[in-house]
C-alpha positions as CSV (number, residue, x, y, z in Angstrom):
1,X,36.4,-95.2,-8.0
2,X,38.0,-94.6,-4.5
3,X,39.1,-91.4,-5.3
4,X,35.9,-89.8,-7.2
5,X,34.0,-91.2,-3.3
6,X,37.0,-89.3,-1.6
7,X,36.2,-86.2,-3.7
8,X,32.1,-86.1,-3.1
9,X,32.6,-86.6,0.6
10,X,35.5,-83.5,0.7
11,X,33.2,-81.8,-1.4
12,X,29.9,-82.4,1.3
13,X,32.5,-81.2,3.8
14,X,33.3,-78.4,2.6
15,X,29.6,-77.3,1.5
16,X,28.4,-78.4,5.1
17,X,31.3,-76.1,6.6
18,X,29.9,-72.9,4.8
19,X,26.5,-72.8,6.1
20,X,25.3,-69.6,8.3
21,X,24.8,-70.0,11.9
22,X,24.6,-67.7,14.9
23,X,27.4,-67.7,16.8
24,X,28.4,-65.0,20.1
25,X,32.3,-65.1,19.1
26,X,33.5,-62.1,17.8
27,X,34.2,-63.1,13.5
28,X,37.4,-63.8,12.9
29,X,39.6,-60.9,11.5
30,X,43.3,-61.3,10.1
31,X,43.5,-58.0,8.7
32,X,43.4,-55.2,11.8
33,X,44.9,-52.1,10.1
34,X,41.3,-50.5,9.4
35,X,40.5,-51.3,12.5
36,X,43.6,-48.9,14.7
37,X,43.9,-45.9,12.3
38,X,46.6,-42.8,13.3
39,X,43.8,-40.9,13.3
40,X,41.9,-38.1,15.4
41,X,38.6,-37.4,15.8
42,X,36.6,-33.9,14.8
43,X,37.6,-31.7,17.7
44,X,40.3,-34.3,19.4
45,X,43.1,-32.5,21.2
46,X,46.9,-33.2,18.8
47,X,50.0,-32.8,21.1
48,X,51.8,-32.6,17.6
49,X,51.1,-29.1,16.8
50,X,51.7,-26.1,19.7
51,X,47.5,-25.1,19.7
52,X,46.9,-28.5,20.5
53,X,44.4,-28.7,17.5
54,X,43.6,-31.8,15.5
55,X,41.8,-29.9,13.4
56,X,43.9,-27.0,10.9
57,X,43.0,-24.0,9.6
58,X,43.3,-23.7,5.9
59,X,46.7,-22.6,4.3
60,X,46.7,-18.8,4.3
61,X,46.0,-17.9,0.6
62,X,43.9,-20.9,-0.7
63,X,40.9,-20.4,-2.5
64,X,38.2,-22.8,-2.5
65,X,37.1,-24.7,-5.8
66,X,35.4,-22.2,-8.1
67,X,35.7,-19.3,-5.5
68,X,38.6,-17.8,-7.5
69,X,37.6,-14.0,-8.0
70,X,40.4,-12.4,-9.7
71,X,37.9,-9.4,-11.5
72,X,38.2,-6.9,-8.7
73,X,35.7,-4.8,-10.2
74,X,32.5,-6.8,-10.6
75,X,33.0,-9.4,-7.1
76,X,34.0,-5.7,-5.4
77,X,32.9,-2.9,-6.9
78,X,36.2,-1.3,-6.5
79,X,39.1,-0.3,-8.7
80,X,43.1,-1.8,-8.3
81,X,43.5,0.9,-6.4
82,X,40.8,0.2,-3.7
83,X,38.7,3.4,-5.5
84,X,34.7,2.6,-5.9
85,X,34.1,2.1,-9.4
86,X,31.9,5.0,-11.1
87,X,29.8,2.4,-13.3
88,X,29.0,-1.0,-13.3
89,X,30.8,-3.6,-15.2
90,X,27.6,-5.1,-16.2
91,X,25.4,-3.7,-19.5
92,X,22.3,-2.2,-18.5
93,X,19.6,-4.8,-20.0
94,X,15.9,-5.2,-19.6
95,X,16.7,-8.7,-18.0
96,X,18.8,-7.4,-15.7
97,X,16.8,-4.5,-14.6
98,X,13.5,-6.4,-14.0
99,X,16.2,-8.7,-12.2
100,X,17.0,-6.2,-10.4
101,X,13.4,-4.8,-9.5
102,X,12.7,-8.7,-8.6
103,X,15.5,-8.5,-5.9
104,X,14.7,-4.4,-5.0
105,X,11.3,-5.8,-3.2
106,X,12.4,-8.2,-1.6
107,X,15.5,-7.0,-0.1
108,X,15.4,-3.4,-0.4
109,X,11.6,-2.4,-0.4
110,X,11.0,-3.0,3.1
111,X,13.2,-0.5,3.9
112,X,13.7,2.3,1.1
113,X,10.2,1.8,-0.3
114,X,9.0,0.2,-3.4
115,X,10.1,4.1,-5.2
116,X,13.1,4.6,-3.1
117,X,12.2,7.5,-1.4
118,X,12.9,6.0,2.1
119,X,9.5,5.4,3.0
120,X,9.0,1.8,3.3
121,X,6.6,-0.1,6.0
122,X,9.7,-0.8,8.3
123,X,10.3,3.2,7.5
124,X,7.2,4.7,8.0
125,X,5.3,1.8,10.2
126,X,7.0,3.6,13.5
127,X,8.5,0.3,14.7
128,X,10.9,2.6,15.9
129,X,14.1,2.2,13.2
130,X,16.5,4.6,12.0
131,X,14.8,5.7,9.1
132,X,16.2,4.8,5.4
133,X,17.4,7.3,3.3
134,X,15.9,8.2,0.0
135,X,18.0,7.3,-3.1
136,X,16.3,10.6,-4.5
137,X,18.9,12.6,-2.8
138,X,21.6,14.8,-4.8
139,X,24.2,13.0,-2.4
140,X,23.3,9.1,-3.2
141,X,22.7,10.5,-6.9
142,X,25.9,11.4,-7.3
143,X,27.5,8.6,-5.7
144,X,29.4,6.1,-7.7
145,X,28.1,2.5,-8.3
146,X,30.6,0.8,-6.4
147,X,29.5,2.3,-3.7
148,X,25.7,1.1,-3.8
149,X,27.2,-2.3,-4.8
150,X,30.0,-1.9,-1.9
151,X,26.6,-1.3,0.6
152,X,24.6,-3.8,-0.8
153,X,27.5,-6.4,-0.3
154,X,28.8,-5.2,3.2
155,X,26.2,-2.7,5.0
156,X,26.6,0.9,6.0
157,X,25.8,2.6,9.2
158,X,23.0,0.8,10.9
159,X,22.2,-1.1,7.4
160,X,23.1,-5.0,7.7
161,X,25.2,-6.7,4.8
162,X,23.5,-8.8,2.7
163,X,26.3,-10.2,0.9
164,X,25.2,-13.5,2.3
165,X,22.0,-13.5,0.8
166,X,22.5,-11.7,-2.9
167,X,25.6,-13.1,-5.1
168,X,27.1,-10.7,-6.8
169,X,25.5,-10.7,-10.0
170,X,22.5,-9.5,-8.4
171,X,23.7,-6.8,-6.4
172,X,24.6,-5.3,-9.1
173,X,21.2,-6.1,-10.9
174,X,19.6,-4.1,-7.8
175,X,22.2,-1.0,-8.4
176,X,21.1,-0.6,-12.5
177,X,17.6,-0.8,-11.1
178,X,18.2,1.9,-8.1
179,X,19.8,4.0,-11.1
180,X,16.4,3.3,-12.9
181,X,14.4,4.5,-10.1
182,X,16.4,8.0,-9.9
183,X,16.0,8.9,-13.2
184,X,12.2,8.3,-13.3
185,X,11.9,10.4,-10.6
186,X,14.0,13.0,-12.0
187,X,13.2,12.5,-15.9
188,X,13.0,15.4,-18.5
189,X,10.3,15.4,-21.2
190,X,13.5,15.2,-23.6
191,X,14.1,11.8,-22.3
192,X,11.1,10.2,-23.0
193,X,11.2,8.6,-27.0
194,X,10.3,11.1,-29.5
195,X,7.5,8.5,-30.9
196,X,5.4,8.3,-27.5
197,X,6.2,11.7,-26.0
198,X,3.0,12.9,-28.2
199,X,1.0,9.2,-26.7
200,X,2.4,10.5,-23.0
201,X,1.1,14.3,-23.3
202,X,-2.1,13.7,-25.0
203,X,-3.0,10.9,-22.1
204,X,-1.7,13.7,-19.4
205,X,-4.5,15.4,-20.9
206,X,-7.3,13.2,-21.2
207,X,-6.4,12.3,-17.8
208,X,-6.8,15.8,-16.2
209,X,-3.1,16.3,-15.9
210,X,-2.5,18.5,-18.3
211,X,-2.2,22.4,-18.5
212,X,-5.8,23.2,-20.6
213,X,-7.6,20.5,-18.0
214,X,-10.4,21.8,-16.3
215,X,-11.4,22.3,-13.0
216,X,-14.1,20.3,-11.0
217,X,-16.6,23.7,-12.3
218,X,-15.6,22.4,-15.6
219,X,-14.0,25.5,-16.6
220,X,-10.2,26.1,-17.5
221,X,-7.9,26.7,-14.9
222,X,-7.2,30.7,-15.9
223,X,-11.1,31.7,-16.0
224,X,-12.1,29.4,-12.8
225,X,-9.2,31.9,-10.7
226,X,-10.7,35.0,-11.9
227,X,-8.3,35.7,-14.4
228,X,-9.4,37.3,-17.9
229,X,-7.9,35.8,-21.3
230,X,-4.3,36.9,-20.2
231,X,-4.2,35.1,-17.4
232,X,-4.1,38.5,-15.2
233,X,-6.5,38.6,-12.3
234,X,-9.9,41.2,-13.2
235,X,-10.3,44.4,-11.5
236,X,-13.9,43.6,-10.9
237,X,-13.3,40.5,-9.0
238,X,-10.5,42.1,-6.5
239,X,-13.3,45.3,-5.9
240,X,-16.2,42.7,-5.5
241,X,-14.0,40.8,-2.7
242,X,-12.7,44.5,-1.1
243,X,-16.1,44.9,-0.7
244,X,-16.8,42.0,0.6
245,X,-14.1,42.3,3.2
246,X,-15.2,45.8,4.5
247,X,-18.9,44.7,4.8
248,X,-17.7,42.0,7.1
């Protein structure tokens, strides 16, 4: 009986010793290890090391997590020999054109204009920049890809880089759409699809485009310059305006 009284009043002890209370002494703490690290802080001078930096440069060589770009060709444009790749590594797809027209406006069209022919608002707004050249040139025609890619990703003359701002992927999205924009400037009839070339010509026509449209007189082209049925020019019309010109 003494002993089960002994154990309810140690028990009421030790329950009364565990209640909260406010106290200004620091808490007692066995364990300081935590608390005295061998340590430096961000930007902390190290004697160890001969720059007196605590903090160290990366290891020359390493790549970060998922930054490893071993295909030379698509993260560079370039060849193993440092050459500018003549086409992209990437198949020319309707995604990746209309891709590439999404990215065109907004990094490119400013600039080199929404056709590429250079004349873009920053172009032709006389803000007073060097103007953009036209991608309809023979020179940037012939160019290779890398090279468009290789300007895209690092800038030329007074162009800025914007590898920052377009991944790779993209860059070379906006060179198969540059590509795209040549050629419909500088497209054949022969390269339009046999089954609409006849849809194309026949709305040239109704349009006024074509060669039998006619003129605001409403009469074909031929007869409205004087001409007779073989296209020459009439003898009567060139004495009527001799005449003209010696009355005067």
């Amino acid at each position: 009986m003494r002993s089960a009284i002994k154990l309810i009043l140690l028990a009421a002890l030790v329950l009364g010793g565990c209640r909260g209370m406010d106290s200004d002494e620091p808490p007692i703490h066995l364990n300081l290890n935590m608390d005295f690290q061998e340590r430096f802080d961000p930007q902390e001078a190290n004697p160890f090391f001969a720059d007196n930096r605590s903090m160290r440069p990366p290891v020359p060589g390493t790549v970060a997590r998922g930054m490893l770009r071993e295909d030379v060709a698509f993260y560079e444009g370039r060849t193993d020999d440092g050459s500018f790749v003549d086409e992209m590594p990437l198949p020319t797809t309707r995604e990746l054109l209309m891709r590439g027209q999404s990215r065109y406006n907004i990094f490119c069209a400013p600039c080199h204009g929404g056709a590429g022919d250079g004349e873009g608002i920053i172009t032709a707004g006389g803000y007073g920049n060097t103007p953009a050249p036209t991608y309809h040139s023979d020179r940037l025609r012939e160019v290779a890809d890398g090279y468009l890619y290789d300007a895209i990703a690092n800038g030329v003359r007074t162009m800025p880089a914007y590898g920052h701002q377009v991944p790779p992927a993209d860059r070379w999205a906006i060179v198969a759409y540059i590509r795209a924009l040549q050629r419909s400037q500088y497209a054949s009839p022969e390269d339009v699809p046999a089954g609409i070339r006849s849809d194309v010509e026949r709305a040239a026509q109704d349009s006024g485009d074509g060669p039998d449209a006619p003129t605001d007189e409403g009469q074909p082209a031929d007869e409205a310059a004087g001409g007779d049925e073989t296209g020459e020019a009439s003898p009567e019309g060139t004495a009527d305006t001799t005449a003209t010109e010696g009355n005067q």
